[in-house]
N, C-alpha and C positions, 0 to 999 in steps of 0.2 A: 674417671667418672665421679670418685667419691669427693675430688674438689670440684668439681662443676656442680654438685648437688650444694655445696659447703659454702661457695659464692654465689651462689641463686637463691639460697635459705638468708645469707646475709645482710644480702643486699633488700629483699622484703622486709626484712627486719630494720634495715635503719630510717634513720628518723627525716620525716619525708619524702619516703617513697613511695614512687607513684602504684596506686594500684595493678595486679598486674592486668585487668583488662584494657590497662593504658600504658603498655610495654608495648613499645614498635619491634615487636617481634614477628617473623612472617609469621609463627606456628601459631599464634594467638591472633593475627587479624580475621575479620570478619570476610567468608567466603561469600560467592553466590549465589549458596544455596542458601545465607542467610546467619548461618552458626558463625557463634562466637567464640568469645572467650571460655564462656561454659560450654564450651562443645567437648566432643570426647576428644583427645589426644591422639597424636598419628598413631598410627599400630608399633612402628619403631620405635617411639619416643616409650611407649609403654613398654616394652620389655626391654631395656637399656634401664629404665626404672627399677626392676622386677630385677636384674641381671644384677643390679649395686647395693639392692636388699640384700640378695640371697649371699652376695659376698659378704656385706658386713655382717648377718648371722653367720655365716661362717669362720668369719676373725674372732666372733664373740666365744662360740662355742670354740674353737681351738683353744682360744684365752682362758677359758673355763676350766678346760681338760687339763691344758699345764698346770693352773696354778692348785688344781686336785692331788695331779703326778706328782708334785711340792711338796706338798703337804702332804702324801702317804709317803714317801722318801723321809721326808725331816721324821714322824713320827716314827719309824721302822729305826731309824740313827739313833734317833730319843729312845726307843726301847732296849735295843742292843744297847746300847749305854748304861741301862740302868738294869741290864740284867748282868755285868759284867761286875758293875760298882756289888751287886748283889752275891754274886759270885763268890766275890774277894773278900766280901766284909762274913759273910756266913763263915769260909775257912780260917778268918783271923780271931771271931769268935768261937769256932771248936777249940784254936790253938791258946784262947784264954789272951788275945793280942787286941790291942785297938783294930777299927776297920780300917783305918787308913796305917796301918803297917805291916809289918809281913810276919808270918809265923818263927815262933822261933828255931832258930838253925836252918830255915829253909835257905837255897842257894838264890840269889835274882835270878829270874829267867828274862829269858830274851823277849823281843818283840814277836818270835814265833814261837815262843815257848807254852805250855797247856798245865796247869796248877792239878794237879792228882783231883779229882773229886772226891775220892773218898779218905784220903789221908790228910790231903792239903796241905803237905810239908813239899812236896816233893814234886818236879817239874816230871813231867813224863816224857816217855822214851819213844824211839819207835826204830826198829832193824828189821828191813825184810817182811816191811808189813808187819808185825807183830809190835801191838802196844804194849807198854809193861811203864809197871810204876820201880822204882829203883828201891823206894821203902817199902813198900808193902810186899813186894814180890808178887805182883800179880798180873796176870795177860790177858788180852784181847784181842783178837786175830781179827784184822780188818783186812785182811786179803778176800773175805770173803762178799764185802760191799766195797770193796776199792778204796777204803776208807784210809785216809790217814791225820797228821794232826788239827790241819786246819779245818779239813771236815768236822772233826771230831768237839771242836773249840764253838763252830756253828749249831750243834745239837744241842750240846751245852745252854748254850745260849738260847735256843730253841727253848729249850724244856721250862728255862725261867719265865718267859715271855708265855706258854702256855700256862704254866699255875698261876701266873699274875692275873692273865687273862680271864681263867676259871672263878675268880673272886675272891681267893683265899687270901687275906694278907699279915692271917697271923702264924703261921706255919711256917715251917723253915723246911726245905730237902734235906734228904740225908740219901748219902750216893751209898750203892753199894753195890758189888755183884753176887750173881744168884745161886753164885754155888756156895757159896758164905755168907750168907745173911745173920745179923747181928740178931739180937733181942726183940720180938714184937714186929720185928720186917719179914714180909712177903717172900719163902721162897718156890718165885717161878719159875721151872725151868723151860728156856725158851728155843731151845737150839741143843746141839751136839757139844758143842764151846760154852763158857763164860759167857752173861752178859752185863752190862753195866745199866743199874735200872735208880731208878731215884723214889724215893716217896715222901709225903707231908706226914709232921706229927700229927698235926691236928685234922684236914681234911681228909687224910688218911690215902691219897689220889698219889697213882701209882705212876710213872712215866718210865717207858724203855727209851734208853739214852744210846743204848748198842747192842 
């Protein structure tokens, strides 16, 4: 239907062509009752009309919808990305290292591997559901959200992309758990176990990471 409207549209359009009240078409000759060319249109011919409208709104709007779904996908990749690069570069400055290199004495971790938050030397662990950092000596019991690293690498993540989000961009996190809370850090206890919570120097914005 959409090339029958495509070569009807075209064909008007080139260059001498005859008008169409002088198309020897049957649906435009003159009945008679007298109507013509400006007469109304069969009733079929109008909803065959109406029918290859409503499709191509339809292509348009789908075409809309993906190239939206695109573009919250790419920026959602864009975020994680730069909260990762954030990540890494925050723990290679506690460790006194450039951002693009790793702390000193730390092991490489793997492709599934999760950087300690709060010590940043040290890749973390996990047996039997229970997280632990190997330097710090500290646990986290994700049996209790079914949690383990890769979840746990996603909150992470989460929590950057939230302060980012919140406006802050002169702050830095600083991870810690709440049953040791450093100097000037928040301690909430939020559970019967440890939890892993982060906060800003400056906005002072408090996040539970676990």
């Amino acid at each position: 239907m959409r090339g029958m409207l495509q070569q009807e549209a075209a064909h008007m359009m080139a260059p001498g062509a005859a008008p169409v009240a002088a198309w020897d078409d049957p649906f435009f000759r003159e009945d008679e009752s007298g109507g013509g060319a400006g007469g109304a249109l069969p009733q079929w011919e109008e909803a065959e009309m109406a029918a290859a409208v409503a499709e191509l709104q339809a292509e348009l709007y789908q075409a809309i919808a993906d190239e939206l779904q695109a573009m919250e996908e790419e920026e959602a990749r864009y975020l994680e990305h730069m909260a990762e690069e954030a990540f890494a570069g925050q723990f290679a400055s506690c460790a006194g290292e450039p951002a693009s290199g790793r702390p000193h004495g730390a092991d490489e971790p793997g492709a599934d591997s999760v950087l300690c938050p709060v010590c940043g030397r040290a890749a973390l662990v996990m047996l039997h559901g229970i997280i632990a950092c190997p330097a710090e000596r500290w646990q986290l019991d994700g049996r209790t959200e079914g949690l383990g690293l890769p979840q746990l690498r996603q909150r992470l993540a989460g929590v950057f992309e939230e302060h980012h989000a919140s406006g802050c961009r002169t702050g830095r996190l600083h991870f810690y758990l709440d049953s040791c809370p450093a100097p000037g850090q928040l301690a909430v206890p939020l559970g019967i176990g440890p939890s892993l919570l982060a906060s800003c120097d400056v906005c002072r914005a408090l996040h539970v990471v676990l």
